[in-house]
SEBABA-397748 format. One line per field, with one value per residue (C-alpha): residue number from 1; residue in one letter; chain; z, y, x. Coordinates in Angstrom, 3 decimals, padded with zeros to 6 digits. Layout:
n	[NUM / ...]
res	[a / ...]
chain	[A / ...]
w	[Z / ...]
v	[Y / ...]
u	[X / ...]
END
This chain:
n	[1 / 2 / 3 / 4 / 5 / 6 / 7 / 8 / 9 / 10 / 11 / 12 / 13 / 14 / 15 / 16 / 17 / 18 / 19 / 20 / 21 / 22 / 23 / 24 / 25 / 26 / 27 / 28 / 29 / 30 / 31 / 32 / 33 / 34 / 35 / 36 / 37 / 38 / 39 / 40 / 41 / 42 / 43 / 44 / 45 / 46 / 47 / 48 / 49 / 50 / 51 / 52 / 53 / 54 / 55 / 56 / 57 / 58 / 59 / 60 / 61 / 62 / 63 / 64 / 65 / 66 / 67 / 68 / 69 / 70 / 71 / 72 / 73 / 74 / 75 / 76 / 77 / 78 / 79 / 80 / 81 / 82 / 83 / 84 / 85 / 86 / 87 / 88 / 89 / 90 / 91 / 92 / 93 / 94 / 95 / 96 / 97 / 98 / 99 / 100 / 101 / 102 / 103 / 104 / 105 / 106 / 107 / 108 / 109 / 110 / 111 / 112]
res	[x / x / x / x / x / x / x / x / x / x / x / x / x / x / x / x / x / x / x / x / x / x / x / x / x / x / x / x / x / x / x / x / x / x / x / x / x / x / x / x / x / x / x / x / x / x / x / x / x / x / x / x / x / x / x / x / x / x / x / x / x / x / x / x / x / x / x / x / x / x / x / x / x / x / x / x / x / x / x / x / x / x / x / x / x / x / x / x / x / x / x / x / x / x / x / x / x / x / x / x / x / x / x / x / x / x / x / x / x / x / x / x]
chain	[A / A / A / A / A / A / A / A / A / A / A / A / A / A / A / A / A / A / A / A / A / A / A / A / A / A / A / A / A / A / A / A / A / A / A / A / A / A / A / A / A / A / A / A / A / A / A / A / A / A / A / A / A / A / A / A / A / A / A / A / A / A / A / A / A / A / A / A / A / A / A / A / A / A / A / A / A / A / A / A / A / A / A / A / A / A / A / A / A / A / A / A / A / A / A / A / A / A / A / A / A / A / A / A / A / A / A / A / A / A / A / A]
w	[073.715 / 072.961 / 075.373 / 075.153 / 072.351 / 071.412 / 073.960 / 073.499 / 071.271 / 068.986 / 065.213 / 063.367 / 059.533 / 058.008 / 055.830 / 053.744 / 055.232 / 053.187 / 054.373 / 056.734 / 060.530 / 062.223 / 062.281 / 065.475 / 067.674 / 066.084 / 062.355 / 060.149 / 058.748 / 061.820 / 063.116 / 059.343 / 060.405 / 063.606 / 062.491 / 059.870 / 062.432 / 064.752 / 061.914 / 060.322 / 064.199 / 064.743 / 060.977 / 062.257 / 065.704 / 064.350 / 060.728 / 057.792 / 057.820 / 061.908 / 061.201 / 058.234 / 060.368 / 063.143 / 062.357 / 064.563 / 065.610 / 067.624 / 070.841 / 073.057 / 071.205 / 073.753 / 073.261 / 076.893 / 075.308 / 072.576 / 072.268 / 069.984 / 069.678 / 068.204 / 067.007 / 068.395 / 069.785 / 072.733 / 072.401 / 074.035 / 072.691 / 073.236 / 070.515 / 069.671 / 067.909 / 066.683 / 065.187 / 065.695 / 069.676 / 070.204 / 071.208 / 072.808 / 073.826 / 074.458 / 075.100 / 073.126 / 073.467 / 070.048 / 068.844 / 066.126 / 064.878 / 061.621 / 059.746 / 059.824 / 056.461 / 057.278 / 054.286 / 056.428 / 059.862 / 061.852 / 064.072 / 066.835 / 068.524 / 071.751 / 073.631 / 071.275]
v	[085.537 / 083.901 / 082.578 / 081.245 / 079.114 / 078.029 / 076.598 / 077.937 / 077.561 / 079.017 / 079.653 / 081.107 / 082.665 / 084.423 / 087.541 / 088.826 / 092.860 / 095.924 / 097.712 / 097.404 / 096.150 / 094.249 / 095.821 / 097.008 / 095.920 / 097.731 / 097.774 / 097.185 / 094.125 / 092.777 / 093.343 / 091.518 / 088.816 / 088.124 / 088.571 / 086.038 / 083.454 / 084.037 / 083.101 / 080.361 / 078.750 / 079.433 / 077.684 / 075.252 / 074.587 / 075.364 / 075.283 / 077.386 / 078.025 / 079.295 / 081.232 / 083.054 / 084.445 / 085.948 / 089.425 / 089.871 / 092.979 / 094.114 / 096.686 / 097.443 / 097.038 / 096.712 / 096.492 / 094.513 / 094.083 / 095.167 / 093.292 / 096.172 / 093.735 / 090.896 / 093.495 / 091.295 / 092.431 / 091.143 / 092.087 / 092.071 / 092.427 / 091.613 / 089.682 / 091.120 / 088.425 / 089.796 / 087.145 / 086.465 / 085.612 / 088.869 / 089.328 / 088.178 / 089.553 / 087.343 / 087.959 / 087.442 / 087.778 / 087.677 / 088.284 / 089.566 / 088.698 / 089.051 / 086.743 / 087.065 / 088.105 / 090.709 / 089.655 / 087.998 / 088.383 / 085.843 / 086.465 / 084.037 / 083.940 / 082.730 / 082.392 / 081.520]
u	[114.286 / 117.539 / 119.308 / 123.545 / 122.994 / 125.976 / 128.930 / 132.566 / 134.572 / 136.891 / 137.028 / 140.239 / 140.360 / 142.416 / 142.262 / 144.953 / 146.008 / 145.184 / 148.097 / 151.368 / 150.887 / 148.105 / 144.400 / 142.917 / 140.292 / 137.545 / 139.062 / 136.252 / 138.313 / 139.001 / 134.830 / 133.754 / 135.814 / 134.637 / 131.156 / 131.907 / 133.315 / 130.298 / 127.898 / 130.025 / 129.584 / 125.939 / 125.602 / 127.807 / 125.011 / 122.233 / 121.995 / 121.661 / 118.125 / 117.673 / 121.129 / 119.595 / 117.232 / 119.536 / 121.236 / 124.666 / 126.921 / 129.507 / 129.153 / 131.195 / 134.517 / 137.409 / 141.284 / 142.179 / 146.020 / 148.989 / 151.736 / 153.843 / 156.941 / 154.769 / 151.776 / 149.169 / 145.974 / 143.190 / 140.065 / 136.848 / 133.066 / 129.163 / 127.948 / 124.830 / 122.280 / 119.231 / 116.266 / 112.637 / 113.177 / 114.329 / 117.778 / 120.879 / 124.679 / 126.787 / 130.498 / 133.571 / 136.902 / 139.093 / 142.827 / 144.360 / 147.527 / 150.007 / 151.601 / 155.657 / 155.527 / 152.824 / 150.627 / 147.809 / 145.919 / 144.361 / 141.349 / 140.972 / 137.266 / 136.836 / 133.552 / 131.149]
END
């Protein structure tokens, strides 16, 4: 079974926005880029090949915050990891925030 395997940290990318105003919590852009920082940190601990292995999701989607003067968002999730050990949640807190000019988001991950 897996335990915490990886110590915190956080990860930022950005993605440029589909539309006007900053994605939710639970957008499916916002989820695919959390997913992708969770994976680009377990490659980043543990390397490609054990990473390759492991299958991750989000449950338990929370919005803890919304700023609507800046549009910013706090968010809370479990982390599921998935691999030959069985599995593992481990909790995350993220936000999600626009660019001035609206034309990107950033995802911050904590708690990986």
């Amino acid at each position: 079974m897996f335990k915490r395997v990886l110590p915190v940290v956080a990860g930022a990318m950005i993605l440029s926005a589909c539309s006007g105003g900053t994605p939710t919590c639970s957008d499916s852009e916002t989820v695919d880029l959390v997913l992708e920082i969770s994976n680009d940190e377990l490659v980043a601990q543990l390397g490609t090949e054990f990473a390759s292995v492991i299958d991750m999701s989000l449950d338990a989607i929370r919005t803890q915050g919304h700023d609507e003067k800046l549009d910013t968002y706090q968010c809370a999730a479990d982390l599921i990891m998935s691999g030959p050990g069985g599995e593992s949640n481990v909790p995350v807190e993220y936000t999600v925030e626009s660019t001035d000019d609206n034309d990107e988001f950033y995802v911050t991950v904590y708690g990986l």
